[in-house]
C-alpha positions as CSV (number, residue, x, y, z in Angstrom):
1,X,35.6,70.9,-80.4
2,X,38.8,72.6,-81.5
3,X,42.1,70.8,-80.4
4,X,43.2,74.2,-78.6
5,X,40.7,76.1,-77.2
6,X,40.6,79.7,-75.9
7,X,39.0,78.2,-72.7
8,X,41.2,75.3,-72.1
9,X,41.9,74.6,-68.4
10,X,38.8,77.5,-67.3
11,X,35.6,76.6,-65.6
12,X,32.6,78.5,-66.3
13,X,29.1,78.8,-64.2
14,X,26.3,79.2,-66.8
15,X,22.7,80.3,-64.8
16,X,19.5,79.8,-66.4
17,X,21.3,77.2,-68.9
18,X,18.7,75.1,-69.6
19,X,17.7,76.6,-72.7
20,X,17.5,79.6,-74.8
21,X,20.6,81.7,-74.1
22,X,22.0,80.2,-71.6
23,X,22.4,76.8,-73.1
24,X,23.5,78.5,-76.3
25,X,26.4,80.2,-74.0
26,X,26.9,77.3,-72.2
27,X,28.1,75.1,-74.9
28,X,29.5,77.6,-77.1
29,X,32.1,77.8,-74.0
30,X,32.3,74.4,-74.1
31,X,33.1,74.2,-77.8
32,X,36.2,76.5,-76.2
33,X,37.2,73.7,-74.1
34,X,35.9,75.4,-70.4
35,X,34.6,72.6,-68.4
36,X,30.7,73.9,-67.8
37,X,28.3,74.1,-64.9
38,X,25.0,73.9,-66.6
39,X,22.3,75.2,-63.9
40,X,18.9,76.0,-63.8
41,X,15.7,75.0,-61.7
42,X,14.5,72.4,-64.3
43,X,16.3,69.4,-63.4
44,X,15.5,67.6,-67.3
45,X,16.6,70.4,-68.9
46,X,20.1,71.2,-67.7
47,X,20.4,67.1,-68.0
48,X,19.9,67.5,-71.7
49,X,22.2,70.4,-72.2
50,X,25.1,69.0,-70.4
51,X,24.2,65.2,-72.8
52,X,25.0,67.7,-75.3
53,X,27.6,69.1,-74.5
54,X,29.5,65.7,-73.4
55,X,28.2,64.5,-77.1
56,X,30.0,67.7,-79.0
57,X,33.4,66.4,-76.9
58,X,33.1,68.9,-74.2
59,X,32.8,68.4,-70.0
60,X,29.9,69.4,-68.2
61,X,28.1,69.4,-65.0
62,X,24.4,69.6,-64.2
63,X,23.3,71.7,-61.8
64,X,20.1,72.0,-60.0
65,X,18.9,75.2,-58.3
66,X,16.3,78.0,-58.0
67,X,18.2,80.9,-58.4
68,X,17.0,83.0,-55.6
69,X,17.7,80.5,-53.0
70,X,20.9,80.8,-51.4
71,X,21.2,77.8,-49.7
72,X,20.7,76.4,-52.9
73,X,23.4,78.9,-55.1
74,X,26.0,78.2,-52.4
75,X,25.7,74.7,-52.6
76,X,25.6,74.5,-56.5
77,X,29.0,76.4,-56.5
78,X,30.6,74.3,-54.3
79,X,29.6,71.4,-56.0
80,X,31.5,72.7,-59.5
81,X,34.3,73.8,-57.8
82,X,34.7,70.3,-55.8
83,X,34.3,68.6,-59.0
84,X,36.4,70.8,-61.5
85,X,38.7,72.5,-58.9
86,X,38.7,76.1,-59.5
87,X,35.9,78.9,-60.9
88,X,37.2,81.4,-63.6
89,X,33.8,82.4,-65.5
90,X,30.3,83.4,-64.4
91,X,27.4,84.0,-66.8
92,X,24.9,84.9,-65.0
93,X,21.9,84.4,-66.8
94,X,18.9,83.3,-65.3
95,X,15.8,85.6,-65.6
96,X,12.1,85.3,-66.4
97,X,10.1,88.2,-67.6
98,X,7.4,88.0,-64.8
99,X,3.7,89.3,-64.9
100,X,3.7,92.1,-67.0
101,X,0.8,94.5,-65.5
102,X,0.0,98.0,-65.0
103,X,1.5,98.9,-61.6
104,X,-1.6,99.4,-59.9
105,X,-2.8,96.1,-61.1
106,X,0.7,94.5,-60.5
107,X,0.4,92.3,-57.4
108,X,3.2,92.7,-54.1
109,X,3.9,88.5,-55.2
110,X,4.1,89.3,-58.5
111,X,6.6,92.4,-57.7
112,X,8.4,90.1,-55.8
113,X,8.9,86.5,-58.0
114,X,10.4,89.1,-60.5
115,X,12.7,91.0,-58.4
116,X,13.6,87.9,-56.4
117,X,15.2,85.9,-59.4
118,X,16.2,88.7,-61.9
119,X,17.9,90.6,-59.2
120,X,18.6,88.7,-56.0
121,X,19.4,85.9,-58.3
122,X,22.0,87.9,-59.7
123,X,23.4,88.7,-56.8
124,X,23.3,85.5,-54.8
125,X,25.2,84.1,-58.0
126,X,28.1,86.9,-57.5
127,X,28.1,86.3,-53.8
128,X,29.1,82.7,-54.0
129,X,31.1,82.6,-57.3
130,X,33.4,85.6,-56.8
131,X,35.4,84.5,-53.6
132,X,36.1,81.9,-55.8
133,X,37.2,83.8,-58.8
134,X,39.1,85.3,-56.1
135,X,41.2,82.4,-55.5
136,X,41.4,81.6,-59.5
137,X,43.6,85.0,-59.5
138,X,40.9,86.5,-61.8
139,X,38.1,85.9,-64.1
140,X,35.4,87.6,-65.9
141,X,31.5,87.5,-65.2
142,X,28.9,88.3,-67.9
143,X,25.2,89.3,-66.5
144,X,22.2,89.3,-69.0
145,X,20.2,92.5,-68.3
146,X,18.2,93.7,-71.6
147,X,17.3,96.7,-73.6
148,X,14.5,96.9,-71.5
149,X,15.3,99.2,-68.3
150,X,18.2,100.6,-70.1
151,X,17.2,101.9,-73.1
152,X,13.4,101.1,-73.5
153,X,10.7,102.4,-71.0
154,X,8.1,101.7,-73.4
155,X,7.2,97.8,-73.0
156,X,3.6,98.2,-71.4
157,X,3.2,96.7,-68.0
158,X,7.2,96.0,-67.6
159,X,7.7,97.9,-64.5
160,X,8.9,95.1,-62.5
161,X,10.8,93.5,-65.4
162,X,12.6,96.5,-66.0
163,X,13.6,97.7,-62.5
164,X,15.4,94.5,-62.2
165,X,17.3,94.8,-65.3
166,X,18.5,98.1,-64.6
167,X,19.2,97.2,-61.4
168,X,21.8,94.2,-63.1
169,X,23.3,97.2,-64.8
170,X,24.1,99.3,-61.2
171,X,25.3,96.1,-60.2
172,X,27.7,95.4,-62.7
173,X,29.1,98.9,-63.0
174,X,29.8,98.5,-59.2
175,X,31.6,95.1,-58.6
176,X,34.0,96.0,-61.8
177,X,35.4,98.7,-59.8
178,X,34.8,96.9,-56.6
179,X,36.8,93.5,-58.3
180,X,39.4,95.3,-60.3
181,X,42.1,94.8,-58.5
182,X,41.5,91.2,-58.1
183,X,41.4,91.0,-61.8
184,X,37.9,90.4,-62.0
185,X,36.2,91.4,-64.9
186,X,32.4,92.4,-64.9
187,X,30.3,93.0,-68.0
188,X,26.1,93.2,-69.0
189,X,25.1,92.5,-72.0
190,X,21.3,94.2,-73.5
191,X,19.7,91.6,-75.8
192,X,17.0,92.9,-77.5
193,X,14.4,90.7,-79.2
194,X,15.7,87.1,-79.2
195,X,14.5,84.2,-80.5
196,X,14.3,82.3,-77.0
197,X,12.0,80.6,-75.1
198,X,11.3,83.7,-72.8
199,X,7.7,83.7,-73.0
200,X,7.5,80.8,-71.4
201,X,7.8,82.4,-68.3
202,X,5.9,86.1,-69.6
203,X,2.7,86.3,-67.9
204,X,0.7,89.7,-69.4
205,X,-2.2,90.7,-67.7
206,X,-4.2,93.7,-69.1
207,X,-1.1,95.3,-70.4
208,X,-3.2,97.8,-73.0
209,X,-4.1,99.8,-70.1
210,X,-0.4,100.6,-69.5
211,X,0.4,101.1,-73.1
212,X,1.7,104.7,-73.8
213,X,1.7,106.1,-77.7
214,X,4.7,104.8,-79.4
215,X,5.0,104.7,-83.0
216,X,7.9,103.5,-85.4
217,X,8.2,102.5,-88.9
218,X,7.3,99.1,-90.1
219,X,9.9,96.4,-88.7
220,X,11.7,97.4,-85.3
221,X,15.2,96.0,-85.4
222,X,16.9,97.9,-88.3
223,X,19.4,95.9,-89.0
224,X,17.6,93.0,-89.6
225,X,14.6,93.9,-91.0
226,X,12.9,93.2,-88.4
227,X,14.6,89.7,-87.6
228,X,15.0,88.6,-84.1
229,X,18.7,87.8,-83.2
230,X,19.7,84.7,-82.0
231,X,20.9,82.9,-78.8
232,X,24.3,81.5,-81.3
233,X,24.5,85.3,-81.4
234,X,24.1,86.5,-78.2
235,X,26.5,83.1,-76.9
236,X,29.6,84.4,-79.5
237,X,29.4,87.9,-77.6
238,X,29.5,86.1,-74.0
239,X,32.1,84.2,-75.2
240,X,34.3,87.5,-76.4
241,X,33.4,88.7,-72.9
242,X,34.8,85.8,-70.9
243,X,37.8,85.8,-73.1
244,X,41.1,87.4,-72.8
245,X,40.5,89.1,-76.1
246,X,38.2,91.7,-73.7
247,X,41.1,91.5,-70.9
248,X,40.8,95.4,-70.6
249,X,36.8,95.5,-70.9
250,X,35.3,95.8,-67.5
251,X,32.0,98.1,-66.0
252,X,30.3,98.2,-69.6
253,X,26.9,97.4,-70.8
254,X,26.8,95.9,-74.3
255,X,23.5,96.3,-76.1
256,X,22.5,93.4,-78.9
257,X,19.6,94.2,-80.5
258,X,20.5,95.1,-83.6
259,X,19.6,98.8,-83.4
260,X,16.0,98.2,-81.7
261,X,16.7,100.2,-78.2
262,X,17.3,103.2,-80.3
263,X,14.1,103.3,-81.8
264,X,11.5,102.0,-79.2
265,X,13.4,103.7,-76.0
């Protein structure tokens, strides 16, 4: 951890940190000297990402919490901001791909678990973080949408997947102009394919049946050759975003997927 860091004296929320991008983001900010709140609903996970974090010289705090619960949110964010005193950065993460169905297949639950954590999570972590960032006299919040609902309609069976990360990018566009003048910052970024832990929590069910006729040459991320990205990646780009290097970047959507939406949209 560098001496001087370009986070030193910030506190950061990091949602859906206990792995993949999240706990890439979460202690590449740390590595910046922000003191972390490491949250997600997995109560070993976030554990082991904030061990690791204290082990690379940084501070953090786990955090336990399903993001759709506001009860839950609200109490999370008051924890970190009784224990650190102050809230500057929100990365608000947390996500899960859902059943992936055709829509007339795609059950009312199913609709809902998606839309319920992509989307209200979103929200619910905005709602409790921002009066906050309010009181901080500014600070920046990063939202992971994806390609998918932005640029891509083509993943079969993704209707309920995409809705929601469209729906991050509304969101965003809104609250920067809503939080401007409180110096508020508000940014998406579109990962494309990713070498995460995302299918974890990808649940296909008869998705040929909802495939339409794409076709594209061998290899669908150009600049890679096909190569996923990574979550060391994706974590540098949240970290420009939180930073004051991106002080007058607020409202936009910032694609990472090496050239793949515009092929496969």
């Amino acid at each position: 951890m560098s001496a001087r860091g370009e986070l030193d004296g910030k506190v950061a929320l990091v949602t859906g940190a206990g792995s993949g991008i999240g706990a890439a983001a979460a202690r590449r900010l740390a590595r910046e000297g922000a003191r972390v709140g490491v949250l997600s609903d997995t109560e070993d996970e976030v554990r082991r990402v904030a061990e690791a974090i204290a082990a690379e010289g940084g501070t953090a705090l786990a955090l336990v919490a399903d993001v759709a619960d506001d009860g839950a949110v609200k109490a999370a964010v008051e924890r970190l901001v009784r224990e650190y005193g102050r809230l500057d950065i929100l990365f608000a993460n947390a996500g899960i791909n859902g059943v992936w169905a055709p829509i007339d297949e795609l059950r009312p639950q199913e609709w809902d678990l998606t839309v319920n954590t992509n989307l209200r999570g979103t929200y619910l972590a905005l709602h409790h973080a921002v009066p906050h960032l309010k009181r901080a006299g500014g600070g920046s919040v990063v939202v992971t949408s994806s390609i998918n609902g932005t640029r891509v309609f083509s993943s079969a069976g993704a209707t309920a997947y995409s809705v929601t990360k469209a729906g991050q990018v509304a969101l965003v566009q809104m609250a920067a102009l809503e939080l401007a003048r409180h110096r508020i910052r508000v940014n998406v970024i579109c990962p494309g394919r990713i070498a995460t832990e995302i299918n974890d929590n990808t649940w296909p069910r008869h998705t040929e049946a909802a495939k339409a006729p794409v076709e594209f040459p061998q290899g669908n991320i150009p600049l890679t050759g096909g190569e996923s990205g990574t979550v060391d990646e994706v974590a540098e780009l949240v970290l420009f975003l939180a930073s004051e290097r991106a002080r007058h970047i607020s409202g936009t959507p910032v694609w990472i997927d090496g050239g793949q939406s515009l092929m496969v949209g």
